[in-house]
C-alpha positions in Angstrom: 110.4 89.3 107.9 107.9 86.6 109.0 105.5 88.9 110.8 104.2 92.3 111.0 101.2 95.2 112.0 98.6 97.1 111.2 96.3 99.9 111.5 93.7 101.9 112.6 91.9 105.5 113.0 88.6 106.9 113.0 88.1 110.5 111.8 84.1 112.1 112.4 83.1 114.7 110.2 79.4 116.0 110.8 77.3 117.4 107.9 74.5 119.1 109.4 71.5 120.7 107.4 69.0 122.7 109.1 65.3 123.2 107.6 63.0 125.7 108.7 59.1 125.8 108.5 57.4 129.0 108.8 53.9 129.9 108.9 51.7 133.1 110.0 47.7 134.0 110.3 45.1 131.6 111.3 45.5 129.9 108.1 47.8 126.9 108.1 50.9 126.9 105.4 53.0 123.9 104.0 57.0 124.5 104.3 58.3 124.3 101.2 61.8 122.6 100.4 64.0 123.3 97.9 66.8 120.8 96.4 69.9 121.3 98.0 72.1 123.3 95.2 75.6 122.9 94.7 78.0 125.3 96.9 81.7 125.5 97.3 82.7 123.4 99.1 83.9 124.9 102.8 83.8 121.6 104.5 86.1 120.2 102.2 89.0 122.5 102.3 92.2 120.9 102.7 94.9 118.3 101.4 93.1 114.6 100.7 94.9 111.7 100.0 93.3 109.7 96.9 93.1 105.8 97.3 92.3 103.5 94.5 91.5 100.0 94.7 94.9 97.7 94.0 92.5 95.6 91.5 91.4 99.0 89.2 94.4 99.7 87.1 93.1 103.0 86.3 94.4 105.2 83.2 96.0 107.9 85.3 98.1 107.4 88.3 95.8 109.2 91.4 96.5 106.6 93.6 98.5 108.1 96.8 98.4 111.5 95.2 97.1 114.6 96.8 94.0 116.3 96.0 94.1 120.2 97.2 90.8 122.2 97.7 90.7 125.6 98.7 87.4 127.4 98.2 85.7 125.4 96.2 88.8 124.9 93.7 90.3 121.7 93.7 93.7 121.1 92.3 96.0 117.9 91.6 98.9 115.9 89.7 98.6 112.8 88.6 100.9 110.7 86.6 100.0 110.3 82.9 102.1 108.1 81.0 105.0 109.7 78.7 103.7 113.7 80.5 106.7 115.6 81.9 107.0 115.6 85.7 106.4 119.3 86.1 103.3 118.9 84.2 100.8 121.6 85.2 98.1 120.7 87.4 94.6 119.6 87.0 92.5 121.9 88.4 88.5 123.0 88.6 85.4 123.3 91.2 84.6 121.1 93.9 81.1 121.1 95.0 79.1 119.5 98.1 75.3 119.9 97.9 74.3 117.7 101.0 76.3 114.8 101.4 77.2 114.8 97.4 80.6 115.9 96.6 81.5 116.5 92.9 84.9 117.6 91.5 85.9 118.0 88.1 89.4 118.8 87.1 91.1 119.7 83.8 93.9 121.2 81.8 94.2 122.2 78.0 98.5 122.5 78.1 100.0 120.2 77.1 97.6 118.1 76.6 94.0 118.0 77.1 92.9 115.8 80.4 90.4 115.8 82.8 89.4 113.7 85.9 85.8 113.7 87.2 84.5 112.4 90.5 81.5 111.7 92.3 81.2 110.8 95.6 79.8 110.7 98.8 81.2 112.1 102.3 80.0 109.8 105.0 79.9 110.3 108.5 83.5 109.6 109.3 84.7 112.5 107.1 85.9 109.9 103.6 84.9 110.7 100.3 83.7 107.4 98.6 82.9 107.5 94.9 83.8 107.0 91.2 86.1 109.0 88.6 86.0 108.9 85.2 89.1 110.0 83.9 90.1 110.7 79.6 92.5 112.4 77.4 94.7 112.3 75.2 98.6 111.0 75.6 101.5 113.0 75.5 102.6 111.9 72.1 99.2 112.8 70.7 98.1 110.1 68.9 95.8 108.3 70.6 94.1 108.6 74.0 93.0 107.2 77.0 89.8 106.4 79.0 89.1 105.2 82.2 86.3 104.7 84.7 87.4 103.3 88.6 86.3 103.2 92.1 88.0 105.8 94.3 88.2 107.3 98.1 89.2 110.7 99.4 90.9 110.5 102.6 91.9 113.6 104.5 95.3 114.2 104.4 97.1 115.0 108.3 100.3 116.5 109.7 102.5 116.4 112.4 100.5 118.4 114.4 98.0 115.0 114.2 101.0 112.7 115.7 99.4 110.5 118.1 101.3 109.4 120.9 103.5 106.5 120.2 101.9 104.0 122.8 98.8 103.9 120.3 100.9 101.2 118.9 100.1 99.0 121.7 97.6 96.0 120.3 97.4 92.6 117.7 98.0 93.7 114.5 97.9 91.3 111.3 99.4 91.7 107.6 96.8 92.5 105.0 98.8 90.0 102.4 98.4 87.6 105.6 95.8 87.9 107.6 96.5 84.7 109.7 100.1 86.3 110.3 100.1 88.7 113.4 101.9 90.2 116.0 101.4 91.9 119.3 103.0 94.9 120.7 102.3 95.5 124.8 105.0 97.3 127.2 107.6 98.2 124.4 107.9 94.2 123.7 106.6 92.5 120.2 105.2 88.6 120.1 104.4 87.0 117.0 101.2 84.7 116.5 100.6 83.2 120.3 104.0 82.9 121.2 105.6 84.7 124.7 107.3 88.3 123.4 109.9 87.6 121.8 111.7 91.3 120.9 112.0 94.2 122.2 110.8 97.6 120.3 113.6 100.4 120.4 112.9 103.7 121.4 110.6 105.4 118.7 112.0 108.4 116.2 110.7 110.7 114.0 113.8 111.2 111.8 112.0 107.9 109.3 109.0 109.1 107.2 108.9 112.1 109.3 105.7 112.9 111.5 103.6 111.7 111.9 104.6 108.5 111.6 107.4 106.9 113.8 110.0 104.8 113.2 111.8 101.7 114.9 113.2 98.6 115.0 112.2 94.9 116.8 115.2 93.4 117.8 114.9 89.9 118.9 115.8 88.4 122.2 118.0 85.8 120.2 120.6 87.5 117.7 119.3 87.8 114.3 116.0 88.4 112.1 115.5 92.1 113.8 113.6 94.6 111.3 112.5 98.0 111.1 108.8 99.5 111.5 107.2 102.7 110.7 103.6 102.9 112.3 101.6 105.9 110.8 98.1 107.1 111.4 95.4 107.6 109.2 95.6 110.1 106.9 99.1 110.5 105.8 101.0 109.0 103.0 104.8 107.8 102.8 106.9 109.0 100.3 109.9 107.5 98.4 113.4 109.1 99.1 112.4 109.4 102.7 112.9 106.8 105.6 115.7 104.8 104.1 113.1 103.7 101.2 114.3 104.9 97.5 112.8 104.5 94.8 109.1 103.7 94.4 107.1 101.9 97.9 106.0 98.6 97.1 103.5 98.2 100.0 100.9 96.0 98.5 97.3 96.3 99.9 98.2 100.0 101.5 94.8 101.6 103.1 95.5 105.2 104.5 92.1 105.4 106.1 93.3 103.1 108.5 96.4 103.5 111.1 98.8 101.0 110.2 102.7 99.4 110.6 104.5 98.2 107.6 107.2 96.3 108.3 110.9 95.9 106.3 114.0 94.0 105.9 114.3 94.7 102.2 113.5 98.3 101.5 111.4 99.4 99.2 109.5 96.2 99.8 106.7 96.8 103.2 104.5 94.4 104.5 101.8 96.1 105.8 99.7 95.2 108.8 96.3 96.5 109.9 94.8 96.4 113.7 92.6 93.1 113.7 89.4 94.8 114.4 90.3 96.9 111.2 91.5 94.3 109.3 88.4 93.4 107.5 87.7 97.0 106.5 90.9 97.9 105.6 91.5 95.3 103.1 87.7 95.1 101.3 88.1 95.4 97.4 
């Protein structure tokens, strides 16, 4: 496939702190402040999606995997090198004390490892910050250490499905940024060319809501592929949507709505709305 899509979404999250002055008499009086002190976290309950950087090659697979936190405890699995798959989780507190959010998760069985972040939740409602992640490997003679840049993004459902017409627009491929398509009226063009292929009618049945799935089938017989458009906030998993085996979607960005595109399964290009497309594809 020569062309493809991409992606957008915005998601607002407000923090708001309210400070309160008092005074009394005749005689004036200074309002004191206090330093904001770390609280469970409320605003952060819910499923996120962590995101590293394709550069970082961190020590412990986070990347794409779902960070739970319910009441101030945050729980995960990542993938540590030679651990069993039904590995218990790392689990601990997550704290916000203004915009700060802190998490630090461990386990002791069977082996000892832990995973620390600390972040930032801006405006839009995504966690920015850095981890710091150590322990030791499965075969227990040596370990591992690792620092990286990571994001939280918060995780959605099907009840979140936007309606499939948001696909309308130019999107171009994060790999190739001068390679772009646009989608108007159920009909795909590529670069500045007329349409040239028509969209068929969207399913669900692909990587499930909500994300869609269909196919551009060109006005001349051949080169027709498949495309899953997906909003921000959810992640697509192998073993689902005709894709086995593990996604190779290089430059992936679920804060962002976007389209990957496929003739070769597991292999998606992946294309971002243009005026997302700087954002979406900064180290």
């Amino acid at each position: 496939m020569g062309r493809s899509l991409g992606g957008l979404a915005v998601v607002v999250c407000a923090v708001i702190l309210t400070a309160c002055a008092s005074g009394g008499g005749t005689s004036p009086t200074k309002s004191a402040t206090s330093p904001a002190s770390p609280t469970p976290a409320a605003t952060l309950d819910g499923d996120w999606i962590a995101q590293v950087a394709d550069s970082a090659s961190p020590c412990i697979g986070i990347a794409q995997r779902i960070v739970h936190i319910e009441s101030g405890t945050a729980s995960t699995t990542p993938s540590i090198a030679g651990a069993a798959a039904d590995a218990p989780a790392l689990t601990g507190p997550a704290t916000l004390a203004g915009e700060a959010v802190t998490i630090h998760l461990a386990r002791s069985s069977p082996t000892k490892d832990a995973l620390d972040v600390t972040a930032t939740l801006d405006a839009e409602g995504v966690v920015h910050g850095t981890a710091t992640a150590g322990g030791v490997h499965p075969g227990g003679t040596n370990g591992y250490a690792c620092d990286f840049a990571i994001t939280l993004i918060r995780a959605v459902g099907g009840a979140d499905m936007p309606p499939f017409d948001a696909i309308a627009g130019t999107w171009c491929e994060a790999a190739k940024p001068t390679t772009c398509l646009t989608i108007a009226s159920g009909r795909v063009a590529f670069g500045d060319d007329a349409p040239a292929a028509n969209l068929d009618p969207p399913r669900t049945d692909g990587f499930g809501p909500p994300c869609y799935v269909t196919a551009a089938i060109p006005d001349q017989p051949g080169g027709g592929f498949t495309i899953y458009f997906c909003p921000k906030g959810v992640v697509i998993e192998p073993g689902r949507g005709g894709v086995d085996g593990d996604i190779v979607a290089p430059h992936d960005n679920v804060a962002f709505d976007r389209i990957y595109g496929t003739q070769n399964p597991p292999y998606l290009q992946v294309y971002f709305r243009t005026t997302e497309l700087t954002a979406a594809t900064a180290p």
